[in-house]
C-alpha positions in Angstrom: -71.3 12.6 -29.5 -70.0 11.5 -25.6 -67.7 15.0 -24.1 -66.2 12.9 -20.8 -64.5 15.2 -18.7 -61.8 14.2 -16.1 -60.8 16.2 -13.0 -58.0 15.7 -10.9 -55.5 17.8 -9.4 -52.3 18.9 -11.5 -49.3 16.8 -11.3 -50.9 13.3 -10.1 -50.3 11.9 -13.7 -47.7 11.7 -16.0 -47.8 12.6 -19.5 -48.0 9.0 -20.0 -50.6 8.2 -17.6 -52.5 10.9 -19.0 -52.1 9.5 -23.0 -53.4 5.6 -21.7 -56.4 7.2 -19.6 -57.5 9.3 -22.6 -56.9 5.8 -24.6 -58.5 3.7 -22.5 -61.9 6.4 -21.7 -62.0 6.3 -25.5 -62.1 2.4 -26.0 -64.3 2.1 -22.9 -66.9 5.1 -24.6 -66.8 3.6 -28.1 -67.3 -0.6 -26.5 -70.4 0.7 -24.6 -72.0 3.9 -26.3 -70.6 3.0 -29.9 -71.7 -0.9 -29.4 -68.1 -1.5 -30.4 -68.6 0.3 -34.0 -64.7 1.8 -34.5 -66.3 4.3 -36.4 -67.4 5.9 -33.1 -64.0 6.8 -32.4 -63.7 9.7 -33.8 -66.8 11.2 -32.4 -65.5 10.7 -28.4 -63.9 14.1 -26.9 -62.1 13.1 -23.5 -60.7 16.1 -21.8 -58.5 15.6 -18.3 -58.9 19.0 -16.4 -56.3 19.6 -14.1 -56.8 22.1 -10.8 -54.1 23.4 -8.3 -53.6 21.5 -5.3 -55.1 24.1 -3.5 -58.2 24.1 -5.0 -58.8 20.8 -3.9 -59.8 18.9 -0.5 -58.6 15.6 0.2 -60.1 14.5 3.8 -61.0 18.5 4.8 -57.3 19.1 3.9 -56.0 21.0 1.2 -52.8 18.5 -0.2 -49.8 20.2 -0.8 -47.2 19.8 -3.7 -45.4 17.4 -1.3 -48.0 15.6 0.4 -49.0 14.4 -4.0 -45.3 13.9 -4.9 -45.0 11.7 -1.5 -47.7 9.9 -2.7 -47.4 9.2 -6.1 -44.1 10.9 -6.7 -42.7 14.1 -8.2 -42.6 14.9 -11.8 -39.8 16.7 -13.8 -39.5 19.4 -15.9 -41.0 17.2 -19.0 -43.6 16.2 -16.9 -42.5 12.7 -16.2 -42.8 11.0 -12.9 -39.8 11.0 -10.8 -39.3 7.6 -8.6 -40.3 7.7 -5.1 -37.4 7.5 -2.9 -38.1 4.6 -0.5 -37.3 5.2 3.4 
């Protein structure tokens, strides 16, 4: 039984994003480790840990809120991913 863990830091993915990783790590874990038997399926766990920014290090810098949402954009109250406004 495959446990894939994912870390990352909190708001880089939408709850979208998040659903097609976890859906994609499962297909990918039950092609290779499950030689493609669907049956696997339901024996995959795929967890996506998410730290505060500030427990992270991108470069030997910390990122901040802002420096993620000017990178891959903000995310509202539901947790969606806000459009980056281009300069």
């Amino acid at each position: 039984m495959p446990y894939v863990t994912i870390s990352t830091v909190r708001g880089i993915f939408d709850v979208a994003q998040k659903q097609a990783l976890l859906q994609r790590v499962t297909d990918l874990m039950v092609e290779v480790e499950g030689q493609g038997n669907p049956d696997f399926r339901r024996n995959v766990w795929v967890k996506i840990e998410e730290g505060e920014p500030a427990s992270w290090s991108l470069g030997g810098m910390i990122p901040t809120p802002d420096m993620i949402a000017g990178n891959f954009g903000a995310l509202d109250a539901a947790g969606q991913r806000v459009a980056r406004v281009k300069a």
